[in-house]
Structure formats: structure tokens, C-alpha cells
N, C-alpha and C positions, 0 to 999 in steps of 0.2 A: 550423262557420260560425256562429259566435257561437248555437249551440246553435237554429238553426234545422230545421226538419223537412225541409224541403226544399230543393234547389240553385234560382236562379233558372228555370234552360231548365225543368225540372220544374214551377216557379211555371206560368210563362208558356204552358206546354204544358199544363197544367189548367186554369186561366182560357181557354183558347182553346176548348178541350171540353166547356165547362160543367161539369168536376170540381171537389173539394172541393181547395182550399188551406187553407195555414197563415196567409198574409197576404195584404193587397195587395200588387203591387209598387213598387216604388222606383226611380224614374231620378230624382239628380242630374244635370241634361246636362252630362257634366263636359267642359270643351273643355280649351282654350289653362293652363286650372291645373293640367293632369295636370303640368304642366314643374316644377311650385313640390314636387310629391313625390316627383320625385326631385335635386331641385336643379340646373337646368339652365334658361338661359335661352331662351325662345317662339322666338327664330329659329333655333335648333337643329334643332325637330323636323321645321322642312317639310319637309326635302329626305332627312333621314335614319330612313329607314324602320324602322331596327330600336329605334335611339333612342325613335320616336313611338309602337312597339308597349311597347317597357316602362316609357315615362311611361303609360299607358294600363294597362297590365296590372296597375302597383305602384299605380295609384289604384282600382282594382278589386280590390283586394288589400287595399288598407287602408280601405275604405270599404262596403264586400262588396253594392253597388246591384245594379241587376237586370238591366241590358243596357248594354254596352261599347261604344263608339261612336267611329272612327277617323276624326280630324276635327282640320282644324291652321284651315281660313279656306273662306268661300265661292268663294273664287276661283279654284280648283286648274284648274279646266275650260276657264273662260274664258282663263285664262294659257297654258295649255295649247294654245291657237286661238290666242293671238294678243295677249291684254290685256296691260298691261306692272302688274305689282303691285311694290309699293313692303313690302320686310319688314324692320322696326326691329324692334332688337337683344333687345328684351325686352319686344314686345308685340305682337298679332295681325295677321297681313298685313293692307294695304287695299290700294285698287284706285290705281292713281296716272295708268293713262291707259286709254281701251277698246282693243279691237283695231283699228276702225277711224274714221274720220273725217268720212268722207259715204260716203253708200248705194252710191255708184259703187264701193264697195270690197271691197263683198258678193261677190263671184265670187270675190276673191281668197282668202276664209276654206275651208276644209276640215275637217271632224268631227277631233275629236282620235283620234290613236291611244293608247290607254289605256297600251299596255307602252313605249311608247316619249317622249311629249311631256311636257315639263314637267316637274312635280313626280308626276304620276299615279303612274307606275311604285314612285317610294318608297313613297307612302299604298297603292297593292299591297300592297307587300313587310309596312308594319305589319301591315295587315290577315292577311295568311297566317299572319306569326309567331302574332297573337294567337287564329288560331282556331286553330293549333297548338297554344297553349300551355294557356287556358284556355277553347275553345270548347265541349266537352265539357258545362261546369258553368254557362256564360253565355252568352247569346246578342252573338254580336260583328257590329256591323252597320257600315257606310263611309258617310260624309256625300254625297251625292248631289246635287249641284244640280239644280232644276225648269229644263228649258228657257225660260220666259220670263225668271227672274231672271237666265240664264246670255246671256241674250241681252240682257239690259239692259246686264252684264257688257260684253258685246262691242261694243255704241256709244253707251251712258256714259245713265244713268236720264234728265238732261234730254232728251237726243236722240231715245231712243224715245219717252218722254211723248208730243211732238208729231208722230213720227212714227206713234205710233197713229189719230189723225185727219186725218193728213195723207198720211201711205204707209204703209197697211196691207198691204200685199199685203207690200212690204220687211219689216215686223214679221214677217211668217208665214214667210218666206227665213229671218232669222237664228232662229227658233222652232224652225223646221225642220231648221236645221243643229246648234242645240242638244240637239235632241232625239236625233241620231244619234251626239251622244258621248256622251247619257246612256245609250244602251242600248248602247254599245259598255264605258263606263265600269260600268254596272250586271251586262253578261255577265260581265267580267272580273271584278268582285267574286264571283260565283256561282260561276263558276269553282273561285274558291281556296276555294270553303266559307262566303263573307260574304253578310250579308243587306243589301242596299241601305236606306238609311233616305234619304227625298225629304226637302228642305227649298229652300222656293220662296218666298223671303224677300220679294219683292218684287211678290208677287201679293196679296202683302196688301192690306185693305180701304183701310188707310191711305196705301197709293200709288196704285191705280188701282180705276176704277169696277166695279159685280160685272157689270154688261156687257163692260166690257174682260177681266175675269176670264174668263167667260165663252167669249169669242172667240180671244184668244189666251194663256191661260194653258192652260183648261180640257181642251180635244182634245188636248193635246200632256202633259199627266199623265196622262187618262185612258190613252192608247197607252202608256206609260212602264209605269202601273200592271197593265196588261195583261201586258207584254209578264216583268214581274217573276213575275206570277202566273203563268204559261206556264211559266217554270221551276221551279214547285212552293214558292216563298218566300211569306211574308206582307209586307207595307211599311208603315212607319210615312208619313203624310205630315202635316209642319210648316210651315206659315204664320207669321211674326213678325206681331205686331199686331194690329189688332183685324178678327177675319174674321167678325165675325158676319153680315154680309151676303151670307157665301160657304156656311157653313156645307152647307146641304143641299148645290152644287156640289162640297166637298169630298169630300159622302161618297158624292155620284153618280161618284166616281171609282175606287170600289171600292177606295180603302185600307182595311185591315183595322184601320187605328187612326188617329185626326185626335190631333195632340200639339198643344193650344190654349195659346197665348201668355195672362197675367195680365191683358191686354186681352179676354179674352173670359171674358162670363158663365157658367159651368160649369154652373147649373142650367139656363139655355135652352139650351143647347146639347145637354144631357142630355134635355132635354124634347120636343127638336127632329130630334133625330138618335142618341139613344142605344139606339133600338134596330135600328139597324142598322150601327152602328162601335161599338170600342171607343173609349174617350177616352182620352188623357193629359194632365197639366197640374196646376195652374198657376201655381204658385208661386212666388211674382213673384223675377226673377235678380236685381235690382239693391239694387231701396230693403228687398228682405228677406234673400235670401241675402247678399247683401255688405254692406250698411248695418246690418241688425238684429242684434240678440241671438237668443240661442238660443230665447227664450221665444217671440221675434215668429215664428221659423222654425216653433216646434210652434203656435202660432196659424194660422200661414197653413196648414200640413198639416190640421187640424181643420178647418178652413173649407172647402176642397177634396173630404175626406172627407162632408163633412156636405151637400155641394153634387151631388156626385157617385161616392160612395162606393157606392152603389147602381144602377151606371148597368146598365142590361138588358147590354150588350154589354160589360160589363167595364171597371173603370179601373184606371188606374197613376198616382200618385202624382208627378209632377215636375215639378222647376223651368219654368217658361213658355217659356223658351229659353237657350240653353248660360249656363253659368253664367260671372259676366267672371272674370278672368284670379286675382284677389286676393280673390276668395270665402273668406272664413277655413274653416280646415276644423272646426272646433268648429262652425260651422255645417249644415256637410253631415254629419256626424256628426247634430247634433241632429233635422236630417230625416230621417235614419233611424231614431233612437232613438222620434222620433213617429210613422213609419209603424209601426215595430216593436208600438207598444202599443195605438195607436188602428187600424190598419188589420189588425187581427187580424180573420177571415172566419169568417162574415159578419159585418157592421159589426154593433155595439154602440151603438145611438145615445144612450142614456145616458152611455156611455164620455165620447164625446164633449163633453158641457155640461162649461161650465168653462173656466179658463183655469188658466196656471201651466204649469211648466215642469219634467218630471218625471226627466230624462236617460234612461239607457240599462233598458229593464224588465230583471228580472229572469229 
């Protein structure tokens, strides 16, 4: 493994322990581009489960990052209830109607059943093949929707906006029905051997107030968070945007690692809450992995390190949030070749001064 000392699960199981590693780790969040490694186009993988397990497994294979993540669009749940998603030919599902309409139509929704509605059952099927195939050597976790984002899902982000100060109790109905397919959707992952990973895209600071967070985002992860740790798993949990107003909130949720969006300050956060989570992050997906050269990728790595390289509870090194579809891979390569050299353990903070762009160490 390109002459590394240790296998990721090995990483990540010493980092956890407080043991001696070889490196930091490395998540690229590789989404919807695992399709571009094995030449296949993004409307392929939703529905075909074994398809999305070895675009997934051959991008883990040729990029050797630290944790696998089975993931096609946020919307698997919600569709799954009742959302109508709209999926072109060769780029990531979106949302094209909610489930429902007006609030009068709340009774008629029911928690998804995971082996059977929608797309669920294939995102299983990836999931099993891959900890089948490579779970042994890497931790393979399934994308997880937060019940408030999944409820946004289900009567469309303008609707609840207002209906959070207008019918709250209706917000905590669909919260609450969200919630029962996230722990039906999160057993079933456990089940087949998968670690659930939360992403609650819409509880960001950027959409709603850290009161709203608070009310209806906050009790319905913390129960989710519980309910993962109950079955002996650790959980990653991702926010898009800028959370710093949530920060402590997040980590009163008992995730065992907050993955912070390029929107948030990595040393306050580290300052603020690193010694009681691990961190992830932040590597900005767009204007640096897709937009920049190799040299901007091993800059923003260095920054990250330098910001949070030292976090009491441990950091991982990645991209802010999934990476989009055309990330070049001379990119994700060169954030590995930067974590490879600069996030050798313990950090080197000499290493780090400097700029320039070194490729892959020896």
C-alpha cells in the first residue's frame, strides 16, 4: 500500500486509542466521481447496487484514502417516503418535488422500510459487497441523512422555513418520522457490517438559526447518535456550510468526529471543541479540488494541518464536503501525496513553512 506501515482500519483504530501512527488520515469525500474510475456514467450507480460498490471499491483502490463511503445523492430517504427526485443522465440526483404538499398530508407519510423502498435496498447491496470485499483493510461507512435535512426533503426547504415559526409541532411530525427511517436505515447498515456516516446538510448555520438547530435539528441526532453508539459503532457527523454557531451543539451530540465544511475556521473549532471530538476537514471541494492545481491542493492540505494537525481528539485530513463529480484525479492524488509527507505523526511543524508542490514522497 504504496509502502505504507499501516492499513487505514489500523490508522483509524490508533488514532482512536491514542496509539502511535504512521500518518494522519486521509478522506478525499469521493461521491458521484467514483463513476469517472470506472467509466460509467452518475445515473448508473443509484439503483445498481453492485455497479456503486466497485465504482467505490476501484476508487479506493487507486487512490488508497482512509475511509469508503457509499453514497450516490442526499435524497435516497426522502424518495424512499415519498419525494419525487429527478436523476440526469450524467450528474447527481436532485430533488424535483417534496413528498408532500400542505401539512394536511403528514398522516399519509410512513418511515421507509430500508430492504424494500426506493433506491435503499441497492445502496445495501453496495454497502455489503464493499465490506465484503475491502472492509477488513478500510473502514466502509453508508451516507446517512439527518432527520431535519430529510424532512426538509419531504416538504420542500421554502415550506419548512416558515413552517418553523408558523407550525412547529408539524416540523417535529416529519422530524420525527425522519428519524424512524434513519434508525431503521442505520440498523440495516450495521446489520450487513457498515458504519453509518450522518450528513445533515441543512442544519447548517447557513440555512437555519442555532436556535432552530437547536429545537429541531439537535434532539432528533442526538437519539440517531445514541442509538448508532448502542450498537457498538463510532459516527462521523457533517454539516455543509458554515456551522460555527453550532459547533459546541454538534459535539454535544456525541459524534465521535464533526467533518467541517471550508466554511468553518479549523483552528476555532479546534480551540472550541477539540478536545472532546475528533475533527475532519477542510479542504475546500470546489475552488481547490476541482478548480486548482496540484500545488493549491498541497497548500490547502498544509493550512489544515497547520490549523489542526494537533487537534487533542484527533484529525483527518478532507475535502470539506464530497468532492463534485469532475474533480480531476491528479488532484486527489496530490492530497494524498501532501498528507503522505506533511502529515507524518507527530506533525513536523517545520515541515510545514513553505509553499511548493512536492508530488508523491518517497
Amino acid at each position: 500500500m504504496i509502502g505504507e506501515a499501516m492499513t487505514p482500519s489500523e490508522r483509524l483504530h490508533a488514532m482512536a486509542a491514542g496509539k502511535s501512527i504512521d500518518r494522519l488520515p486521509c478522506v478525499p469525500i469521493m461521491g458521484n466521481g467514483a463513476a469517472r474510475v470506472i467509466g460509467v456514467r452518475v445515473a448508473e450507480l443509484r439503483g445498481n447496487g453492485p455497479l456503486l460498490a466497485r465504482a467505490q471499491i476501484e476508487a479506493y483502490r487507486l487512490f488508497r484514502y482512509d475511509t469508503v463511503r457509499i453514497f450516490t445523492d442526499l435524497f435516497v430517504q426522502a424518495e424512499a417516503m415519498g419525494a419525487i427526485v429527478h436523476c440526469p443522465e450524467d450528474e447527481t440526483a436532485y430533488l424535483r418535488a417534496p413528498a408532500i404538499q400542505s401539512l394536511d398530508e403528514i398522516d399519509r407519510l410512513r418511515p421507509a422500510d430500508p430492504y424494500k423502498d426506493g433506491y435503499l435496498p441497492a445502496q445495501l447491496e453496495a454497502m455489503r459487497i464493499a465490506v465484503q470485499e475491502i472492509g477488513q483493510e478500510v473502514p466502509v461507512t453508508g451516507a446517512l441523512v439527518g432527520p431535519f435535512t430529510n424532512a426538509t426533503f419531504l416538504r420542500g426547504t421554502d415550506a419548512i422555513l416558515r413552517d418553523i415559526y408558523h407550525h412547529p409541532e408539524a416540523v417535529h411530525r416529519l422530524c420525527q418520522l425522519s428519524l424512524e427511517t434513519s434508525l431503521r436505515y442505520a440498523e440495516a447498515m450495521m446489520d450487513i457490517g457498515c458504519t453509518p456516516s450522518i450528513t445533515d446538510a441543512m442544519s447548517s448555520g447557513s440555512v437555519i438559526s442555532r436556535k432552530a438547530f437547536e429545537e429541531f435539528s439537535f434532539p432528533y441526532l442526538k437519539k440517531l447518535v445514541d442509538f448508532i453508539h448502542s450498537r457498538g459503532r463510532t459516527v462521523t457527523l457533517h454539516i455543509c456550510g458554515n456551522t460555527n454557531r453550532i459547533l459546541e451543539g454538534m459535539a454535544a451530540t456525541g459524534a465521535d468526529c464533526l467533518s467541517l465544511d471550508n466554511a468553518v475556521d479549523l483552528a476555532e473549532a479546534k480551540r472550541r471543541v477539540g478536545d472532546r471530538v475528533r475533527l475532519m476537514g477542510n479542504v475546500p471541494p470546489a475552488e481547490v479540488m476541482l478548480e486548482g492545481s496540484p500545488a493549491d491542493v498541497e497548500a490547502a492540505v498544509k493550512r489544515c494541518l497547520r490549523a489542526a494537525g494537533d487537534n487533542p481528539k484527533g484529525f483527518i485530513v478532507a475535502s470539506g464536503c464530497s468532492l463534485p463529480t469532475e474533480t480531476p484525479f491528479a488532484n486527489i492524488q496530490a492530497m494524498m501525496a501532501a498528507v503522505r509527507r506533511y502529515g507524518r505523526w507527530p506533525i513536523d511543524p517545520e515541515l510545514l513553512e513553505g509553499e511548493g508542490c512536492h508530488g508523491v514522497p518517497d
